[in-house]
N, CA, C and O atoms as a Tripos MOL2 file, in Angstrom:
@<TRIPOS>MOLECULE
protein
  232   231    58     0     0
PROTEIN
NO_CHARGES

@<TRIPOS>ATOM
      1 N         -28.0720   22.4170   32.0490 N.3       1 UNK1
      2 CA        -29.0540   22.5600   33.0860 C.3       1 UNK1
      3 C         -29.0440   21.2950   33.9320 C.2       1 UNK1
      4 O         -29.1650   20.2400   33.3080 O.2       1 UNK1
      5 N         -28.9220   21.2370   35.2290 N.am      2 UNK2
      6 CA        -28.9070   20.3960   36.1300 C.3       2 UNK2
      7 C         -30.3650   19.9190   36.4040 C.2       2 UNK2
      8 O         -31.0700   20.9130   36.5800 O.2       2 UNK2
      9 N         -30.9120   19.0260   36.4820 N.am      3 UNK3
     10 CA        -32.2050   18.6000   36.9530 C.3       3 UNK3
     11 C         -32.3390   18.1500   38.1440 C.2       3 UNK3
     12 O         -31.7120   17.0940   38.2240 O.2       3 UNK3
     13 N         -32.8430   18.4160   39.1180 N.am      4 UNK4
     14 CA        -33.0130   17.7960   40.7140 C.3       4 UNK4
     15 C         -34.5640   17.9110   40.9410 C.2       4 UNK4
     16 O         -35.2280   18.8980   40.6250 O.2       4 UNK4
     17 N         -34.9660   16.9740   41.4250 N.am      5 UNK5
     18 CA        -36.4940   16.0870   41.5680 C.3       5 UNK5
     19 C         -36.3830   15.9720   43.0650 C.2       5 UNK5
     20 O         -35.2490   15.8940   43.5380 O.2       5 UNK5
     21 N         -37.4380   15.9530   43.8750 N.am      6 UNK6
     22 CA        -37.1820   15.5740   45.3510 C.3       6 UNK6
     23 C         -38.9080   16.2320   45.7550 C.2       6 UNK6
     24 O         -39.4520   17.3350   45.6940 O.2       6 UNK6
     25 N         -39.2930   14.9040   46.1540 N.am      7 UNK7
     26 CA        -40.4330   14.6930   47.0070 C.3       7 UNK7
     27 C         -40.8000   14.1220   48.1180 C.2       7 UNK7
     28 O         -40.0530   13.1630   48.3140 O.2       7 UNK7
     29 N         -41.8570   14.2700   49.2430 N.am      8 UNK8
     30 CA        -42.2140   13.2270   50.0600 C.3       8 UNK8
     31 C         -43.8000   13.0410   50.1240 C.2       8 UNK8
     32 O         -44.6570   13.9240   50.0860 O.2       8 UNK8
     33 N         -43.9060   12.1520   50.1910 N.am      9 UNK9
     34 CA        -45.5670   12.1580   50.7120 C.3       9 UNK9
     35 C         -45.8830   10.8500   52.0070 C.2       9 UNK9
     36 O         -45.3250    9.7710   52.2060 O.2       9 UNK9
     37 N         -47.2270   11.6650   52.8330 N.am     10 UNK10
     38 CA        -47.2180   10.7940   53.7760 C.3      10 UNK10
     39 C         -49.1530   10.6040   53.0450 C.2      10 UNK10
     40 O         -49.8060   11.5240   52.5530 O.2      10 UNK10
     41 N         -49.5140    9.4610   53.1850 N.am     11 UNK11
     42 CA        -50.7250    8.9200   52.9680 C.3      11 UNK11
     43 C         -51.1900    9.1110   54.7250 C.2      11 UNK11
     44 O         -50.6660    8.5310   55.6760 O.2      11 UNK11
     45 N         -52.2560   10.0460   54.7570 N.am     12 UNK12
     46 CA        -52.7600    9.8520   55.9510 C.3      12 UNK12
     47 C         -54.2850    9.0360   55.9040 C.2      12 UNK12
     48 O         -54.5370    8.2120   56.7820 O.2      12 UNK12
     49 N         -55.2840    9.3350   54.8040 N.am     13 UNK13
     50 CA        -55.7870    8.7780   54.1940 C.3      13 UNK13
     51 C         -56.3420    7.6740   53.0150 C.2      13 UNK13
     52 O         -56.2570    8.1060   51.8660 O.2      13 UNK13
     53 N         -56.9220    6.2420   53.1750 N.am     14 UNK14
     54 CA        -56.8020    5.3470   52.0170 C.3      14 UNK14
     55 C         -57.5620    5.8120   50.5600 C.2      14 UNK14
     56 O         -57.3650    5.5280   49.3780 O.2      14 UNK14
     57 N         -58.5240    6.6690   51.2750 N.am     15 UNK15
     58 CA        -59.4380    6.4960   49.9470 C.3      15 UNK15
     59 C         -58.9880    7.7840   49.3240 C.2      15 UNK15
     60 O         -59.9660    8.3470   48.8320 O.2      15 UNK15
     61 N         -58.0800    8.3410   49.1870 N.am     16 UNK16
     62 CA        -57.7070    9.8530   48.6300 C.3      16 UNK16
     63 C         -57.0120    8.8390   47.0970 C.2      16 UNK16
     64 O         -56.3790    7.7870   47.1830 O.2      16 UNK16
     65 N         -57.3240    9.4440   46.0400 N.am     17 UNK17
     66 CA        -57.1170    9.1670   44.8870 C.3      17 UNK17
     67 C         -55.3830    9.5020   44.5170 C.2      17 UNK17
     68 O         -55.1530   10.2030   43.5310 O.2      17 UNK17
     69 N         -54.4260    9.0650   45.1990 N.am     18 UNK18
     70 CA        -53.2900    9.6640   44.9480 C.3      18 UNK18
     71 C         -52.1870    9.5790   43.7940 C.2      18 UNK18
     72 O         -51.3270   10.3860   43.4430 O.2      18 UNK18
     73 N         -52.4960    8.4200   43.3750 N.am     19 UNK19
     74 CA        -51.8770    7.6880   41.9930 C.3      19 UNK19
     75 C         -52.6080    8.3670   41.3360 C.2      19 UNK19
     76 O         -51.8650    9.3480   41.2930 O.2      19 UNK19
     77 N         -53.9240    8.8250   40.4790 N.am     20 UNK20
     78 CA        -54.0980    9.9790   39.8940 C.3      20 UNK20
     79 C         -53.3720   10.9560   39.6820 C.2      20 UNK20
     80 O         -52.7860   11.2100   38.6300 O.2      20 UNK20
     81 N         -53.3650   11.5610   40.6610 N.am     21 UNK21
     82 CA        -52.7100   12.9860   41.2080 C.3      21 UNK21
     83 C         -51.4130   13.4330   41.1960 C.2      21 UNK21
     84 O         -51.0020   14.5590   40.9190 O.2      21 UNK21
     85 N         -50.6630   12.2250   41.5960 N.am     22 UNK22
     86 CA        -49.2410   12.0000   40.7820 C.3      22 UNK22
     87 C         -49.0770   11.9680   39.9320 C.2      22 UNK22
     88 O         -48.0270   12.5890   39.7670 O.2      22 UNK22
     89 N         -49.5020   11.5340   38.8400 N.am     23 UNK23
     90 CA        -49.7240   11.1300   37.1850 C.3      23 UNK23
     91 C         -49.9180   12.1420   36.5810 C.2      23 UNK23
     92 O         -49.4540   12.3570   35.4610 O.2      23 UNK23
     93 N         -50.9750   13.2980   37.5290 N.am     24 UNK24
     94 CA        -50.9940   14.4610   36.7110 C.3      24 UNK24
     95 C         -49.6280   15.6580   37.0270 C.2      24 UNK24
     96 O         -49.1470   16.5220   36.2940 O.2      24 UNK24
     97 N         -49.3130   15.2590   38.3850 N.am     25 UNK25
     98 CA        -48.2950   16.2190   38.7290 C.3      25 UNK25
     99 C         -46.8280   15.9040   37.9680 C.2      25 UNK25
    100 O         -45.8250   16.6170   37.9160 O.2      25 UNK25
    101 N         -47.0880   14.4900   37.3630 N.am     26 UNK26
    102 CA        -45.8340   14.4880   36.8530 C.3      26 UNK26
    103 C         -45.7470   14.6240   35.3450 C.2      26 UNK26
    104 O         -44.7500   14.9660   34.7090 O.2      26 UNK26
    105 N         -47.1170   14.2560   34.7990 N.am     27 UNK27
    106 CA        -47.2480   14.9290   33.4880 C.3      27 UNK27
    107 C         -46.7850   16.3090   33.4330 C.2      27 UNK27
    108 O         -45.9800   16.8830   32.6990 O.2      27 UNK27
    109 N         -47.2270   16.5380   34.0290 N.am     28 UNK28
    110 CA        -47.0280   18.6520   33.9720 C.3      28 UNK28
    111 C         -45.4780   18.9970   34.4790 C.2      28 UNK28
    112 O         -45.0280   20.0950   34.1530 O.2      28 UNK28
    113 N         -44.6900   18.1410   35.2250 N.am     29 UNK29
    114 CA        -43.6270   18.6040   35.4850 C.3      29 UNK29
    115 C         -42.5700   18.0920   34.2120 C.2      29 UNK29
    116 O         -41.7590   18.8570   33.6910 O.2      29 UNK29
    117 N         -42.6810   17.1720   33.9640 N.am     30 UNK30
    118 CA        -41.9710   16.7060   32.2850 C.3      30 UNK30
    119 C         -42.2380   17.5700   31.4640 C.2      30 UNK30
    120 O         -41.2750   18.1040   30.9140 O.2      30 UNK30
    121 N         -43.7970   18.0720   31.0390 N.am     31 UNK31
    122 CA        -43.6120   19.0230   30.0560 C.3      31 UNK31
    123 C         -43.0740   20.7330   30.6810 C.2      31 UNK31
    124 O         -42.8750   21.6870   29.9280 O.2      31 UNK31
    125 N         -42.9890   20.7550   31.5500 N.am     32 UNK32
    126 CA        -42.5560   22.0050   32.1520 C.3      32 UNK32
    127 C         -40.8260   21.9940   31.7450 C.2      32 UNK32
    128 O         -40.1510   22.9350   31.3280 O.2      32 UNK32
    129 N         -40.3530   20.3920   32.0710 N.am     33 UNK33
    130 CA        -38.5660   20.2060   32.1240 C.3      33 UNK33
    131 C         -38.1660   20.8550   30.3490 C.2      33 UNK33
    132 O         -37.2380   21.5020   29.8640 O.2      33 UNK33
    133 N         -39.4630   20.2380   29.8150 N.am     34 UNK34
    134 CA        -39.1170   20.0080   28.5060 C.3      34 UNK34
    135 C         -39.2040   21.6260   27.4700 C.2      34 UNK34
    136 O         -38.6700   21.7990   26.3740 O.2      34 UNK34
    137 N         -39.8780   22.4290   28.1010 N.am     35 UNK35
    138 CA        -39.8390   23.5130   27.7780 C.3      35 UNK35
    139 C         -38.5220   24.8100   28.7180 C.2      35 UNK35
    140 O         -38.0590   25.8820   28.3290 O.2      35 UNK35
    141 N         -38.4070   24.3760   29.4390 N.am     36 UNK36
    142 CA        -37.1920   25.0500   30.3550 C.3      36 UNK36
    143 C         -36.2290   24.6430   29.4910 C.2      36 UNK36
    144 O         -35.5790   25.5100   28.9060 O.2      36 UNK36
    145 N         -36.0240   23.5660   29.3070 N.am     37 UNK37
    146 CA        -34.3770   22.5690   28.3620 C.3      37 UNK37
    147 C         -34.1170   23.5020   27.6500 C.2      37 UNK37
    148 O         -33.1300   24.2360   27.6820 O.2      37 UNK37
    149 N         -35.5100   23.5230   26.5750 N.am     38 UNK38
    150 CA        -35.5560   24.6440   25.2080 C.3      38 UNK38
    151 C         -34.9380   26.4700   25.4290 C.2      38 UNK38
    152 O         -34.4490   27.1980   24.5650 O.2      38 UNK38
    153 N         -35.1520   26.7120   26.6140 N.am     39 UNK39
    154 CA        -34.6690   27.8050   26.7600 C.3      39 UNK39
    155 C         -34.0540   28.6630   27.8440 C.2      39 UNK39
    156 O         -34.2210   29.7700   28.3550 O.2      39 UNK39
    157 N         -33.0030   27.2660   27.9770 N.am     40 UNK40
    158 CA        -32.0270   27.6570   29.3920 C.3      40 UNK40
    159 C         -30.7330   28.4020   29.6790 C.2      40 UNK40
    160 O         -30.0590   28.8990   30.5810 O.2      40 UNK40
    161 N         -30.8200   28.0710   27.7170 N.am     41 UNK41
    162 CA        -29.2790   29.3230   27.4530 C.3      41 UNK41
    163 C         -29.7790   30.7410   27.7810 C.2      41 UNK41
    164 O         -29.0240   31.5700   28.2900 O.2      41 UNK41
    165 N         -31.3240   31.0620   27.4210 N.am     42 UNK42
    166 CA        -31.6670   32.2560   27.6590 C.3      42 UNK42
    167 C         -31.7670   32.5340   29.3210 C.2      42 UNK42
    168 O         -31.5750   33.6650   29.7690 O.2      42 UNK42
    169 N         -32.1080   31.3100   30.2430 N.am     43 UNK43
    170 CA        -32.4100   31.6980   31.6400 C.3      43 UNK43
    171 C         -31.1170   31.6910   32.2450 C.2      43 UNK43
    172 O         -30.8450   32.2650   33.3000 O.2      43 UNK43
    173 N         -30.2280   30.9390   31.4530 N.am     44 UNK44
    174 CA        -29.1020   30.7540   32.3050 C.3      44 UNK44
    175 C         -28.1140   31.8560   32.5450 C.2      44 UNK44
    176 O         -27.2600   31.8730   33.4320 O.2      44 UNK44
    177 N         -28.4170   33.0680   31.3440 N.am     45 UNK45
    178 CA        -27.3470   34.0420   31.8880 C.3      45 UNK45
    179 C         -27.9260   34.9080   32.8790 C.2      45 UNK45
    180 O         -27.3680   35.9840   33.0920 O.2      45 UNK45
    181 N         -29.0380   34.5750   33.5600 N.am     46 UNK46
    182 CA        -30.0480   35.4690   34.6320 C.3      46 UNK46
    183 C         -29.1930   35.2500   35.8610 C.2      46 UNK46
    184 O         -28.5250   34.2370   35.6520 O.2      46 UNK46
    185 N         -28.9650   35.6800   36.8680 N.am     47 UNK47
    186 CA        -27.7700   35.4010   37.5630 C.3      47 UNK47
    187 C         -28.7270   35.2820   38.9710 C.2      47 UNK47
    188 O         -28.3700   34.4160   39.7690 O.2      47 UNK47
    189 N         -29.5990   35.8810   39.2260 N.am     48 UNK48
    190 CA        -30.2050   36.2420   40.6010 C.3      48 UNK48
    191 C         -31.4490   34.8600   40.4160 C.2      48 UNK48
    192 O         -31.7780   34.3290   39.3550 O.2      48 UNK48
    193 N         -31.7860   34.6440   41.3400 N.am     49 UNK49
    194 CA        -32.6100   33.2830   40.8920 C.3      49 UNK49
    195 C         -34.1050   33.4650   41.1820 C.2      49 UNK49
    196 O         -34.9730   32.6630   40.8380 O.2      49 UNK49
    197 N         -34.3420   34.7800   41.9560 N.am     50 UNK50
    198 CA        -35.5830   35.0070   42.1080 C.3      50 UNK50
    199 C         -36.1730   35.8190   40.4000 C.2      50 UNK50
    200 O         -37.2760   35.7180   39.8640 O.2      50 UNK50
    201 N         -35.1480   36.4530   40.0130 N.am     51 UNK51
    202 CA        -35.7930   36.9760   38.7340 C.3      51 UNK51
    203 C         -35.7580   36.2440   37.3670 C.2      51 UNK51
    204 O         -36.3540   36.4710   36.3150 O.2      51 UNK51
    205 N         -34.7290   35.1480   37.7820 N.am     52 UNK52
    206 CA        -34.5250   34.3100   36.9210 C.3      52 UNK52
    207 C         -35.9490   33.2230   36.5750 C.2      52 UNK52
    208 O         -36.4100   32.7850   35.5210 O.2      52 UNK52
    209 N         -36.3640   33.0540   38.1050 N.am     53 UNK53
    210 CA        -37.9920   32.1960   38.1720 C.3      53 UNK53
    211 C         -38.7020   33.1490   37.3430 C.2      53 UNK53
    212 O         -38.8360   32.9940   36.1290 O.2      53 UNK53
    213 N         -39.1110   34.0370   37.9310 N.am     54 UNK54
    214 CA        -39.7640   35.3180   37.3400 C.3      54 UNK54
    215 C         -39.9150   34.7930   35.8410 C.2      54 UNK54
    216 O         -40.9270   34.3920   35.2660 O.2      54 UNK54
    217 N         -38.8840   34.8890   35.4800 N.am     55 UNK55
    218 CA        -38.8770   35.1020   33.9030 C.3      55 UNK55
    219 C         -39.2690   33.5830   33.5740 C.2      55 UNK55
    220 O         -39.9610   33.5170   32.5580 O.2      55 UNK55
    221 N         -39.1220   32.9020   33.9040 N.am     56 UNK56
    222 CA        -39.1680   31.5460   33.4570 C.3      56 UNK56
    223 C         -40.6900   31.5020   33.5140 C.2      56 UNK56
    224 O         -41.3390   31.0760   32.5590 O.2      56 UNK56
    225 N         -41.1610   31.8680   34.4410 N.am     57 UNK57
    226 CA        -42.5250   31.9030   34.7910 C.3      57 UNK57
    227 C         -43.5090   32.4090   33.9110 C.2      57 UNK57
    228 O         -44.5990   31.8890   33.6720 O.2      57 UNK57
    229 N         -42.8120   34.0040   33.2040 N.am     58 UNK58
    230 CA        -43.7280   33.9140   31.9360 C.3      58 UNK58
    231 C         -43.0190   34.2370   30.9290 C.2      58 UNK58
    232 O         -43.5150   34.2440   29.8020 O.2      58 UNK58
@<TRIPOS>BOND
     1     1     2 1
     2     2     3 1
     3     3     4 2
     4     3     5 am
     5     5     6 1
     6     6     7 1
     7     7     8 2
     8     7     9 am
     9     9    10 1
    10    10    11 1
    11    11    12 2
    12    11    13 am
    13    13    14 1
    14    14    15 1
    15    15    16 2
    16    15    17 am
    17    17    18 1
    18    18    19 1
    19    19    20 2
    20    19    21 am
    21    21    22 1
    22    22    23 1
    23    23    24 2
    24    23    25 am
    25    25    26 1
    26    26    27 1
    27    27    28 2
    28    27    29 am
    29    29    30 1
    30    30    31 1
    31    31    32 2
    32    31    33 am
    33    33    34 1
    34    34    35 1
    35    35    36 2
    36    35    37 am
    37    37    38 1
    38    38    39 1
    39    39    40 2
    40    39    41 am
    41    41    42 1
    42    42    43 1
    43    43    44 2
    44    43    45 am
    45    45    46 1
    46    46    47 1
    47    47    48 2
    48    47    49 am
    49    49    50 1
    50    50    51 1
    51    51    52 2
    52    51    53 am
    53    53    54 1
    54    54    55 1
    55    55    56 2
    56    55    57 am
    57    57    58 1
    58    58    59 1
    59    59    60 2
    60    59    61 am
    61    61    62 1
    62    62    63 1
    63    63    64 2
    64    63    65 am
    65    65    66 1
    66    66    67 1
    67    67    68 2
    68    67    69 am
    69    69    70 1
    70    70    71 1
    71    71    72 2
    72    71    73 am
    73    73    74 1
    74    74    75 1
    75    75    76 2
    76    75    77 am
    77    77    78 1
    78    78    79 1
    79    79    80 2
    80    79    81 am
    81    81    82 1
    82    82    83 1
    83    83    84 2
    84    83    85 am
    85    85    86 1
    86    86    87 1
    87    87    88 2
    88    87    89 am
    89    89    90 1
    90    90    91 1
    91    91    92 2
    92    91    93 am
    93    93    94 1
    94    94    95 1
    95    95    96 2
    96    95    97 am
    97    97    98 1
    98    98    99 1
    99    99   100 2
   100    99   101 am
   101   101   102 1
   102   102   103 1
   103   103   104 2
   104   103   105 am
   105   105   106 1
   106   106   107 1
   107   107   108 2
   108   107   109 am
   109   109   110 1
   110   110   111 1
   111   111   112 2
   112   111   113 am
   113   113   114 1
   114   114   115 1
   115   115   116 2
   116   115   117 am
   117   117   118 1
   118   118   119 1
   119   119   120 2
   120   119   121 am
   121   121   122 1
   122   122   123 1
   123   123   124 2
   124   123   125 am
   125   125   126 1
   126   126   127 1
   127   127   128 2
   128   127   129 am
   129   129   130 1
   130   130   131 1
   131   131   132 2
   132   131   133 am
   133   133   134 1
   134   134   135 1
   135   135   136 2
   136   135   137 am
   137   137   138 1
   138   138   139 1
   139   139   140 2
   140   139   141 am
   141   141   142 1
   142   142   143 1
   143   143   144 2
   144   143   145 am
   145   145   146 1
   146   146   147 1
   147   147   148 2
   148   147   149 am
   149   149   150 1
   150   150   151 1
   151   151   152 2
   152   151   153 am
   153   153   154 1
   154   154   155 1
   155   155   156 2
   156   155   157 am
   157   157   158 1
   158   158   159 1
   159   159   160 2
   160   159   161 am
   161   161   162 1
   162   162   163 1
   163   163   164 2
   164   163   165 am
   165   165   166 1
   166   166   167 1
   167   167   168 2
   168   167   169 am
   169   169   170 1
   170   170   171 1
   171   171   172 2
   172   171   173 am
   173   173   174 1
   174   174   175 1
   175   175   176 2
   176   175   177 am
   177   177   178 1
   178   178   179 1
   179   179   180 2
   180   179   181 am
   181   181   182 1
   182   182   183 1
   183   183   184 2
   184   183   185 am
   185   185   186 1
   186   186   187 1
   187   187   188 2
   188   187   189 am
   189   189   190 1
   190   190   191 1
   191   191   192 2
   192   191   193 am
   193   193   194 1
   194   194   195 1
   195   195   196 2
   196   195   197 am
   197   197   198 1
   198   198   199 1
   199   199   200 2
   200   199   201 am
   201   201   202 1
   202   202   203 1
   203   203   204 2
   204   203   205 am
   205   205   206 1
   206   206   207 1
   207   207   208 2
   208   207   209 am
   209   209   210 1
   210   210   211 1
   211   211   212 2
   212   211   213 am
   213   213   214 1
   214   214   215 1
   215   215   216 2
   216   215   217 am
   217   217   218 1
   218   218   219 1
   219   219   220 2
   220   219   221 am
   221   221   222 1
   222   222   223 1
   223   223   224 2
   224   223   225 am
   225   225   226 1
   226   226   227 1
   227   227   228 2
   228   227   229 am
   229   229   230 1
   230   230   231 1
   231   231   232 2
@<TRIPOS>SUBSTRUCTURE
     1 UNK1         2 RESIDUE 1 A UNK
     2 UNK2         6 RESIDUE 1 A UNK
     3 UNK3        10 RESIDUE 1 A UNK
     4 UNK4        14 RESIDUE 1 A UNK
     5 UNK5        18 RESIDUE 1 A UNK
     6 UNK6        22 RESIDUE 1 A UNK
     7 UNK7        26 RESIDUE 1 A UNK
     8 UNK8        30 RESIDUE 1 A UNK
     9 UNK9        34 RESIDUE 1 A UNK
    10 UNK10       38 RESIDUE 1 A UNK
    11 UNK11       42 RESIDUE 1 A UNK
    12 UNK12       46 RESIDUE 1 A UNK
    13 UNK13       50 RESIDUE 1 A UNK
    14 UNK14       54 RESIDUE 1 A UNK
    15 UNK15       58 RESIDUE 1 A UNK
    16 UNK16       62 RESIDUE 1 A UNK
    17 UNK17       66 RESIDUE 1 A UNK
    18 UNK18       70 RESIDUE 1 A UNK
    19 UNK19       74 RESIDUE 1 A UNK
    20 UNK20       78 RESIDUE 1 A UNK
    21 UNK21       82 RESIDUE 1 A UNK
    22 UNK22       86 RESIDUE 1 A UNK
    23 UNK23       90 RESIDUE 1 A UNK
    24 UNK24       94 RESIDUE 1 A UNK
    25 UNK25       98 RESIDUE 1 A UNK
    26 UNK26      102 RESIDUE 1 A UNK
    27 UNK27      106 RESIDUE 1 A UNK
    28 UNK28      110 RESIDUE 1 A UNK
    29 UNK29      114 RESIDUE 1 A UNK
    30 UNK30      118 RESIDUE 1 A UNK
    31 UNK31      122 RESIDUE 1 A UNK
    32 UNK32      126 RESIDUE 1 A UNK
    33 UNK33      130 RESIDUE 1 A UNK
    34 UNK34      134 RESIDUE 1 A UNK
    35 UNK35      138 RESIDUE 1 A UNK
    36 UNK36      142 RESIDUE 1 A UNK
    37 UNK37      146 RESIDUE 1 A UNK
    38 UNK38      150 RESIDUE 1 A UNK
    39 UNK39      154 RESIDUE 1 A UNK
    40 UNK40      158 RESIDUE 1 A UNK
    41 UNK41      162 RESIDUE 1 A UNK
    42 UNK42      166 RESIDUE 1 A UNK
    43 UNK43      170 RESIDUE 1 A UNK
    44 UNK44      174 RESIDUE 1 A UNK
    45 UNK45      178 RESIDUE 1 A UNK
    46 UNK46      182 RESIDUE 1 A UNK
    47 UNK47      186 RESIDUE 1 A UNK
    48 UNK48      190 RESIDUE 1 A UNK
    49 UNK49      194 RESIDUE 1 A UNK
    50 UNK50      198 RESIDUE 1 A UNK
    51 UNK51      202 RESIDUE 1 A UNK
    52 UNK52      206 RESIDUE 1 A UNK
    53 UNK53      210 RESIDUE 1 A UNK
    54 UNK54      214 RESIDUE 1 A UNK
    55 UNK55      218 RESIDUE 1 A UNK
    56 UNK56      222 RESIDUE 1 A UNK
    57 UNK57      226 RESIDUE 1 A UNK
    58 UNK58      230 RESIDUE 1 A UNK
């Protein structure tokens, strides 16, 4: 499984809590990587990628 990460953010606001918010978005995306890893032999023979999400999804 290939992993690719890619974000931007523009701060238009100071007082928006954003280091929080990151912290949580990236908690949740590690344990998301970490459960995909576990079962990519099963997603990987899905060939179409919209049903392939699908399934990953639940």
């Amino acid at each position: 499984m290939r992993t690719v990460s890619s974000y931007g953010v523009e701060l238009r606001k100071q007082n928006i809590p954003i280091r929080q918010t990151l912290d949580i978005y990236r908690s949740a995306v590690s344990c998301l990587i970490e459960i995909y890893a576990q079962i990519w032999d099963e997603l990987a023979v899905i060939k179409e990628p919209k049903k392939r999400f699908n399934t990953a999804e639940h």
